[in-house]
N, C-alpha and C positions, 0 to 999 in steps of 0.2 A: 466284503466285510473286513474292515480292519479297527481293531477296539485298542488304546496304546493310550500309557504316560510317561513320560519320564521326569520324576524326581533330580532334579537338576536346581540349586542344591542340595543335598539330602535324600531322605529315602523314602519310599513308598510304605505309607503300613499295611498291617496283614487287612485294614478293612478295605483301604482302595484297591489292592490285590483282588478283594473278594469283588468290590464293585465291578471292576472291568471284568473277571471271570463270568460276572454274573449277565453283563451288558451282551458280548458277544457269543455266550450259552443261548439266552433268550430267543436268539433271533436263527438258531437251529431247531429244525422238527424234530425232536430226542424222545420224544417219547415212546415207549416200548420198544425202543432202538437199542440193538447191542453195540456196547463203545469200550472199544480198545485201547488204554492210555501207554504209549512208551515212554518210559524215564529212564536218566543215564543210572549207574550204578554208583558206589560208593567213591570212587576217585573223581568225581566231578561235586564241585563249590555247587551248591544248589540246596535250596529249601525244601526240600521234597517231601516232607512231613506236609510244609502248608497246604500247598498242591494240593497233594491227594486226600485231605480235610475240607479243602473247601469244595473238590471240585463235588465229592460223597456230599456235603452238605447241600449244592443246588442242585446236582440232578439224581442222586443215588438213590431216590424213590419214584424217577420218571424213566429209568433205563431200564430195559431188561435186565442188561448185562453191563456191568464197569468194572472192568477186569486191566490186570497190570503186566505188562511185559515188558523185565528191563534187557535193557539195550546196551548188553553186554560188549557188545563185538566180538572179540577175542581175547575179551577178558574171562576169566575163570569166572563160575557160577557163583551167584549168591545162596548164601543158605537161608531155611525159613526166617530162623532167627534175626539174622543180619538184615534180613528183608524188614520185618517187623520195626526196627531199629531204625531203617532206612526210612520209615512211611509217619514213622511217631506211633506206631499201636501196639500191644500185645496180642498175644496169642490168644487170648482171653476175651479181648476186645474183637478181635475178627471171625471167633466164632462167633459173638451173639452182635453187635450192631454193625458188622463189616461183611458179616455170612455170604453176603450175595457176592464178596467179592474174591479172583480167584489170580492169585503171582504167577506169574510163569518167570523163567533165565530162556535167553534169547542161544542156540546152539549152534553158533555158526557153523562145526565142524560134522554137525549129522544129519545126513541127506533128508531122511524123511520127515526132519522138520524144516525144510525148502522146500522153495517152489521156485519153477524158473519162468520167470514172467519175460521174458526177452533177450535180445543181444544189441548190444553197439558192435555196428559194422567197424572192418578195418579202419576202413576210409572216414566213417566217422569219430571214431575215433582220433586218428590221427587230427583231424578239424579241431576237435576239441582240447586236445593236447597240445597244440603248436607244432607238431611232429614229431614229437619225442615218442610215439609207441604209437605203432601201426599194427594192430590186430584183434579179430572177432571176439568179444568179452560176452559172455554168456550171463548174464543177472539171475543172480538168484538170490530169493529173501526169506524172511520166516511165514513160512503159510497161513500161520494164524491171525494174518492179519486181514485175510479174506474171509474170516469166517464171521466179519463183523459189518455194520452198518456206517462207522465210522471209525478214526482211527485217530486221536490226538499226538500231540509232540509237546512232554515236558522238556523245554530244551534251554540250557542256560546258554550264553555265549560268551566266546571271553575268545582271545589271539590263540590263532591253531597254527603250528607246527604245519602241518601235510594240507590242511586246507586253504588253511587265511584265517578263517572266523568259525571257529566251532561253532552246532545246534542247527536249527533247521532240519533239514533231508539229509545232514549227517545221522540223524538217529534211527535210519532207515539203510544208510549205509555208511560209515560202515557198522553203526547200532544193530540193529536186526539184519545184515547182510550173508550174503552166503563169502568164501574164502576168496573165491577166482576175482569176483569185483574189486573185494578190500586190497588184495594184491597189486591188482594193477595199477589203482591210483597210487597207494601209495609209494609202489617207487617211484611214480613220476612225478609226484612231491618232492621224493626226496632226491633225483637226477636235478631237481631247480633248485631245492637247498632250505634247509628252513632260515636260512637269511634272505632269501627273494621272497619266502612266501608269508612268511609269518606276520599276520598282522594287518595281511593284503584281501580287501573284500573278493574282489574278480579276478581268479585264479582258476589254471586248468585244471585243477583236481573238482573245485566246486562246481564247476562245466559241469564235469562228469557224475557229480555225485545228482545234480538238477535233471540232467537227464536220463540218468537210471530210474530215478523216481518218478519220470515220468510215464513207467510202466504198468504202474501202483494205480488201479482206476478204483478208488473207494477214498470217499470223500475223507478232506484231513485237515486238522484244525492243530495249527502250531503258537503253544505259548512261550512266544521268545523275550528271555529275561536276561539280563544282567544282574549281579550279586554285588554287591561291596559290604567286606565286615558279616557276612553269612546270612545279610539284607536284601530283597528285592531292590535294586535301585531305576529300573525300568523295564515294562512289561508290555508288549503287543501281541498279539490275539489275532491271529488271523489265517488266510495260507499261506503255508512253510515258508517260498519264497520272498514274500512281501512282509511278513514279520520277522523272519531272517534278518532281512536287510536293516530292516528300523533299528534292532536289535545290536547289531553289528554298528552303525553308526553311533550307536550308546556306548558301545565298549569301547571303541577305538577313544572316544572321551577320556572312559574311566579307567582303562586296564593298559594303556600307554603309558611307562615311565621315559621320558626327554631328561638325557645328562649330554652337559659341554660336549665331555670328552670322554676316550674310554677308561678302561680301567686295568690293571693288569692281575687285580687279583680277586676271587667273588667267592666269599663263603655262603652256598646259599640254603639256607636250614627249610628241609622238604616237610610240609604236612602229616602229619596219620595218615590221612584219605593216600597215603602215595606207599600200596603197602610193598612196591618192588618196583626195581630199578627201568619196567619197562615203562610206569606211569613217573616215575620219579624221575625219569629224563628229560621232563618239562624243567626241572629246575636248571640244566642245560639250554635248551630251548630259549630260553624265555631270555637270556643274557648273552647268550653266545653273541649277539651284534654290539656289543657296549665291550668286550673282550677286546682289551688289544693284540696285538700279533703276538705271541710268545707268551700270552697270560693264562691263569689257569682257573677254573670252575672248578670247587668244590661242593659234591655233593654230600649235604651232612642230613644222614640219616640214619638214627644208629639202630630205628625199632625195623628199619631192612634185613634182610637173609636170604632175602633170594632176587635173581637177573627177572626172574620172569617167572609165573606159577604156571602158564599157559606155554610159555615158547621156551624154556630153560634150555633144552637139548638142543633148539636147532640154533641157538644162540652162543652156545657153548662149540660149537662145530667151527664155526666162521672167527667169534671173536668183536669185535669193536673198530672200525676201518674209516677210512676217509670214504669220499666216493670214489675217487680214481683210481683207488686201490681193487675196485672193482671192476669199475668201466675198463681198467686197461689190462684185467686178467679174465675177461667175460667169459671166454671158451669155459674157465676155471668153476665161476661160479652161475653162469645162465640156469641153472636149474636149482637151484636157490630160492625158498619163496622172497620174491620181491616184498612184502612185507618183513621180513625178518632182515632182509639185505638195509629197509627203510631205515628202519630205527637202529640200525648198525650205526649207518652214517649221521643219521638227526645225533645220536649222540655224543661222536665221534668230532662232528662238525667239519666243516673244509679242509684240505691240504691237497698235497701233490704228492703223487706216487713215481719215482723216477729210477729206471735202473734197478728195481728192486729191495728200493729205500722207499718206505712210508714216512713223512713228514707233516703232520698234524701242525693246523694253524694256532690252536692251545691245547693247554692238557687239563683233561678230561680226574678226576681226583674223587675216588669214592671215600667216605667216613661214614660205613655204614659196619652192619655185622657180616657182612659178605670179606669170606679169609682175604688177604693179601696174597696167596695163592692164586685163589682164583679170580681174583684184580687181574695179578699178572696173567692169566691164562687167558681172559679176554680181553687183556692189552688195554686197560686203565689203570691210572695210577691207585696207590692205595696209600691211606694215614687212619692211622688206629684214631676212632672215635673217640675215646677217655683222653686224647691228646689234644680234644679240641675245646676249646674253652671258650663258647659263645659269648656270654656276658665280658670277658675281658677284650674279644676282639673286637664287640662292638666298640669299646672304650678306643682302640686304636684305628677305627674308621679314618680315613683320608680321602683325598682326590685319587689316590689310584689303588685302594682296598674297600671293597664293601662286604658291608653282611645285610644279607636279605631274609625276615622270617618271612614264610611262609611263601616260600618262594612255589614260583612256575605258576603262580596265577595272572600277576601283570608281567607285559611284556616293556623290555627294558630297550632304548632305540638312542640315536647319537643325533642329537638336534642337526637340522637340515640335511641329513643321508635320507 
C-alpha cells in the first residue's frame, strides 16, 4: 500500500491531504482497533493541527483508541497547553469532542517507560556503520507502543544533520527511543560530519535507524510529507520505509538551496519553533557547506536563553569542539554521551586539532539572549542582538554576505560538490 502526491508546482490543499489520508485509511481493518499516532514536537515545520483533524475526522469513531505520543527524543516535554496549541484544539474542545483522545511526552530518560526489544550485534553493527563503531547496542523504545494495534508516523521531512533526511523510523528513534541507541548513531553521524551526511538519502545512521525498527513487530503506517510556506507540498502514506523514501526525494527538490559559490559571511535569523541553541544549530547545519574557509555563521536569535533545556549541564562541561578535538583526546572524553559530544561538533563544524590548538574551519557566532560570558565559556563567538539590524543587512546582501529568514529548514549546497 503506498497512497502519495506531490504538488509540483505548488501545493497540496488541506482537501487532497484528506483524500489521500482517507484512500490509504480505507484499505486498513481499523475498526475497534486501538491506534497510536506519533508526531514530532514543536521544533519541527509541520502541519500538525491538520493531521490530527483530519485523521479524528475519518476514523475517530471507527477506533477504540486514537491516542497521541509526541516524539520528543530528548527534547524537553510538552506541556498540556503547548500540546493543545500544537494539535489546533482547546482544552475545552478535547474534553467534550476529542474525549476519547489521550497525549502522552515521549521520556527517553525513564526506564519504566521502555521496553527493550532487541540488540544490534557488534558485528552488525560495525556492517552497518562502515566500521566506524563496533559494539552490542541494546534498543530500547517507549512501551506504549505495544499496547496498541497499530502505530502511525506523522513525519514531515526535510535535510537531516545525523541522518540524511529526517521522518520516517526516525520518530521511533530517535522520537520515542530509549538514550544508548540515540547515542550511538549519533556520534557516528557526527564522526562523518554533517557535511557528508546532510541531505544524503542512504547513510549509515539511517542503516541503523531501519534496523532497530525492525524490532517494532506492530503494524505502522507512515505519513511522510514535505512542508513549504507551513504548506503540505507532498504527502505519501504508506510503510515508514517506502514513504520515507518518496518523501525524501520531494525534499531533496524542495529544501535544496544550489549557490555558485560560497560565501564568507551568513546572518541566519532562526524561527520561534527553535526555542534553544540545541534545535537552533540547524541554522548552522543547514550552511555550514556554502561557508567559506575562514567565514562565519551567525546565529540570530534573540527570543533564545538557553544552550539546551534538556542537556544544558553536560553541554556546559565539554563546551563546543571540532571533531578532532575529540578523536585525538579520546582517553579525555570516551565517557561522554556520544550524543552530547554529537551536536558539539555539528555545531562547531570541521577543523583540525594539532598540538593543542583547536582551529575551527569558521566561526560559529551566537546573537541570541545567551551572556557573552557564557558564549565564551562554551567557546562561541558572541554579538549582542540589539547590534543587529536585520532589515538593513538584508539591504547590504552580496556574493559573499547572506541573510537567511527562517533559517535551518532548507539546506544550502555549492552547485556540483
Amino acid at each position: 500500500m503506498l497512497a502519495g502526491k506531490e504538488a509540483s508546482p505548488g501545493l497540496l490543499t488541506d482537501e487532497q491531504v484528506r483524500e489521500l489520508c482517507a484512500q490509504a485509511l480505507a484499505a486498513l481493518p481499523l475498526r475497534d482497533k486501538r491506534v497510536l499516532v506519533l508526531i514530532p514536537d514543536h521544533t519541527r515545520h509541520a502541519p500538525i493541527a491538520l493531521f490530527f483533524k483530519t485523521l479524528f475526522d475519518l476514523i475517530g469513531n471507527e477506533v477504540h483508541a486514537l491516542d497521541y505520543l509526541v516524539a520528543t527524543g530528548t527534547h524537553h516535554p510538552m506541556s498540556p497547553d503547548h500540546v493543545y496549541r500544537h494539535v489546533g484544539i482547546t482544552a475545552d474542545e478535547h474534553a467534550a469532542k476529542y474525549a476519547k483522545v489521550n497525549f502522552y511526552n515521549h521520556e527517553h530518560d525513564n526506564p519504566r517507560e521502555l521496553k527493550t526489544i532487541g540488540t544490534i550485534s557488534a558485528a552488525e553493527l560495525a556492517e552497518l556503520s562502515g566500521g566506524l563503531l563496533s559494539q552490542d547496542v541494546v534498543v530500547t523504545v517507549n512501551r506504549r507502543i505495544f499496547e496498541y494495534d497499530y502505530v502511525f508516523l506523522i513525519s514531515p521531512v526535510v535535510p537531516h544533520e545525523t541522518v540524511g533526511f529526517s521522518g520516517g523510523n526516525k520518530y521511533f528513534f530517535p522520537g520515542a527511543g530509549g538514550v544508548k541507541i540515540i547515542e550511538t548513531f549519533h556520534w557516528i553521524g557526527a564522526v562523518i560530519t554533517n557535511l557528508v551526511v546532510n541531505g544524503v538519502k542512504d547513510t549509515p545512521v539511517r542503516r541503523i535507524i531501519d534496523r532497530a525498527a525492525q524490532f517494532i513487530h506492530v503494524p505502522k503506517v507512515c505519513f511522510a510529507f514535505t512542508v513549504e510556506k507551513k504548506h503540505v507540498a507532498s504527502l505519501y502514506i504508506g510503510q515508514p520505509e517506502e514513504a520515507w523514501s518518496k518523501a525524501a526525494d520531494s525534499s531533496a527538490k524542495l529544501h535544496v538551496v544550489y549557490r555558485s559559490k560560497p560565501v564568507r559571511r551568513i546572518l541566519g535569523v532562526a524561527p520561534p519553533i527553535y526555542d534553544d541553541i540545541w534545535v537552533a544549530g540547524k541554522v548552522m547545519y543547514k550552511h555550514e557547506p556554502i561557508l567559506a574557509d575562514g567565514g562565519e555563521v551567525i546565529i540570530y536569535a534573540p527570543h533564545i536563553s538557553e544552550v539546551s533545556y534538556t542537556h544544558g549541564k553536560e553541554i556546559a562541561a565539554v563546551g563546543y569542539h571540532v571533531p578532532e578535538y575529540f578523536l585525538k583526546q579520546w582517553d579525555k572524553f570516551k565517557d561522554v554521551s556520544g550524543l552530547i559530544l554529537a551536536h558539539s561538533t555539528n555545531v562547531k563544524g570541521i577543523g583540525i586539532f594539532e598540538n593543542g590548538v583547536e582551529r575551527p574551519r569558521v566561526t560559529v557566532t551566537l546573537a541570541t539572549s545567551i551572556s557573552e560570558e557564557t558564549c565564551k565559556r562554551i567557546n562561541l563567538n558572541y554579538i549582542d542582538p540589539k547590534s543587529v539590524d536585520v532589515e538593513r543587512m538584508k539591504c547590504e546582501q552580496d556574493d559573499e554576505f547572506l541573510v537567511v529568514e527562517n533559517a535551518g529548514q532548507n539546506l544550502y549546497r555549492l552547485r556540483n560538490h
